[in-house]
C-alpha positions in Angstrom: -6.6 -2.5 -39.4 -8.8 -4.4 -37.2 -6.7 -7.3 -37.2 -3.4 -5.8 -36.6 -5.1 -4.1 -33.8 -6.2 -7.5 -32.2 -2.6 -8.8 -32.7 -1.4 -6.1 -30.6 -3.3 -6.2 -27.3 -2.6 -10.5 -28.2 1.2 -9.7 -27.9 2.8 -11.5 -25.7 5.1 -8.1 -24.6 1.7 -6.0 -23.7 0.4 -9.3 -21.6 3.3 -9.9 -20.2 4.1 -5.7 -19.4 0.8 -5.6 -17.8 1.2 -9.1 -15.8 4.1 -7.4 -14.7 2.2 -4.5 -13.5 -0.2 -6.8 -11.8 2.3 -8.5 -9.9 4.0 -5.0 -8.7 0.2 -4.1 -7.3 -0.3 -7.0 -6.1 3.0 -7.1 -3.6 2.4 -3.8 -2.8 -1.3 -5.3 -1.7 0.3 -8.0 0.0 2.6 -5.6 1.9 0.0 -3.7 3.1 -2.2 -6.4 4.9 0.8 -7.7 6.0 1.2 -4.2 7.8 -1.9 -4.9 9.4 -1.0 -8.1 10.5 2.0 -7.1 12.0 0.8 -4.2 13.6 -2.0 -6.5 15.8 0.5 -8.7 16.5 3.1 -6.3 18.0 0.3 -4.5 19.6 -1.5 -7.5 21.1 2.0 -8.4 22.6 2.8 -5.5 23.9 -0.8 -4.9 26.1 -0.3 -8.1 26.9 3.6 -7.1 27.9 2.4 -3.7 30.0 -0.5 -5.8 32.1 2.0 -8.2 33.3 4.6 -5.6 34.1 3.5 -2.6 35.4 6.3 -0.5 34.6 5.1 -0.5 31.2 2.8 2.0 29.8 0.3 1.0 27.0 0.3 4.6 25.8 3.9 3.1 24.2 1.5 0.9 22.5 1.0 3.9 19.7 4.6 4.7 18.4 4.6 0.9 16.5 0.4 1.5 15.8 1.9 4.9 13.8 5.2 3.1 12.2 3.0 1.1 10.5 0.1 3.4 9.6 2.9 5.5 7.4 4.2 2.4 6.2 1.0 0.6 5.3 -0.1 3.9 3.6 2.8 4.0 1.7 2.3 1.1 0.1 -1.2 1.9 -0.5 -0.1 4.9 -2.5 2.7 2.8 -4.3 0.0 0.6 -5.2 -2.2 3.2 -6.5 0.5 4.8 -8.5 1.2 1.2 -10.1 -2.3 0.6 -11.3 -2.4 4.8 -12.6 1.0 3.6 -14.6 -1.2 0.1 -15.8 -4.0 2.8 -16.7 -1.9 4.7 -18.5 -0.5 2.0 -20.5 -4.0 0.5 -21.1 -5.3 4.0 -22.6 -2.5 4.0 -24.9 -2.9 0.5 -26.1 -6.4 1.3 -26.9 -5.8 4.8 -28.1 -3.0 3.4 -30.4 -0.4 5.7 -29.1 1.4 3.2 -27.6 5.3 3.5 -28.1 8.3 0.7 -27.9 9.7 2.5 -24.9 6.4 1.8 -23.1 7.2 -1.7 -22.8 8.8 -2.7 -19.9 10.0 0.3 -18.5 7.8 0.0 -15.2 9.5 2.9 -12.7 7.8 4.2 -10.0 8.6 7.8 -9.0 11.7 7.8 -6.5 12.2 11.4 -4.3 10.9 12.6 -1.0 8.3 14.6 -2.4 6.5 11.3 -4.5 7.4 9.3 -1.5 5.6 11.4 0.9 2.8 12.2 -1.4 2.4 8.0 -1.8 2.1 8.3 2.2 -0.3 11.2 1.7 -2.6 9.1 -0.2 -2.6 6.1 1.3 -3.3 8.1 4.8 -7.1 8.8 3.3 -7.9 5.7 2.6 -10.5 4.0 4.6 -8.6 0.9 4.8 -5.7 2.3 6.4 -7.3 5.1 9.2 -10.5 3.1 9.9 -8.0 0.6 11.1 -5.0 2.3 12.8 -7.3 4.9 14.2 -9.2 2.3 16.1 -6.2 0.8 17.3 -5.5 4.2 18.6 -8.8 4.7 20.2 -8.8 1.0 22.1 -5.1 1.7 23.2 -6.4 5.3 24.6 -9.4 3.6 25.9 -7.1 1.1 27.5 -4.8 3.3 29.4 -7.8 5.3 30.6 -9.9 2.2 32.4 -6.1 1.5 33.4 -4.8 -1.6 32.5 
């Protein structure tokens, strides 16, 4: 018994199910700094943008700092869901409950509801509001001192 059970987590279907996995979570990761990058780069630009012409206001500075907020967040929750599905598949590996049709079939959950809940999520995370909220706070700052 013991053997067939090391033979299964050696499969090469369950390692290569879960280095699927990994690479989903880790794109989503990706996606999300890039959000971040993005998001200082527009921003930067754009201060620099409404200093040189006054016309501009830097208050316009938060409509792109919020675009990305949702969208970094929802790929934070996308991520998370992706390692709760690589959990899953773990705990039935080791529980022995682990079924053919758990093998490959990586789908993520696709209506408004999941899709707004993956926002949700990510929105608590510190890595997300620590850093778009002081974006917020420098643009408010900013505008106030006048620039």
């Amino acid at each position: 018994m013991l053997r067939e059970e090391i033979s299964l987590y050696e499969s090469p279907a369950v390692i290569k199910h879960i280095e699927f996995l990994q690479d989903i979570i880790s794109r989503m990761a990706n996606n999300s700094a890039a959000c971040k990058t993005w998001a200082l780069t527009i921003i930067t630009a754009l201060i620099a943008l409404s200093t040189v012409m006054q016309r501009i206001s830097i208050i316009i500075c938060i409509i792109p700092t919020i675009m990305f907020f949702l969208l970094d967040a929802y790929y934070l929750g996308l991520e998370r869901h992706f390692i709760c599905l690589q959990k899953e598949f773990v705990n039935k590996l080791k529980n022995n409950t682990i079924e053919v049709e758990d093998f490959y079939l990586i789908k993520a959950k696709n209506s408004i509801k999941s899709n707004l809940k993956f926002i949700y999520n990510g929105m608590r995370s510190f890595s997300t509001s620590f850093i778009y909220a002081t974006i917020i706070i420098v643009i408010i700052i900013l505008d106030l001192v006048g620039l």
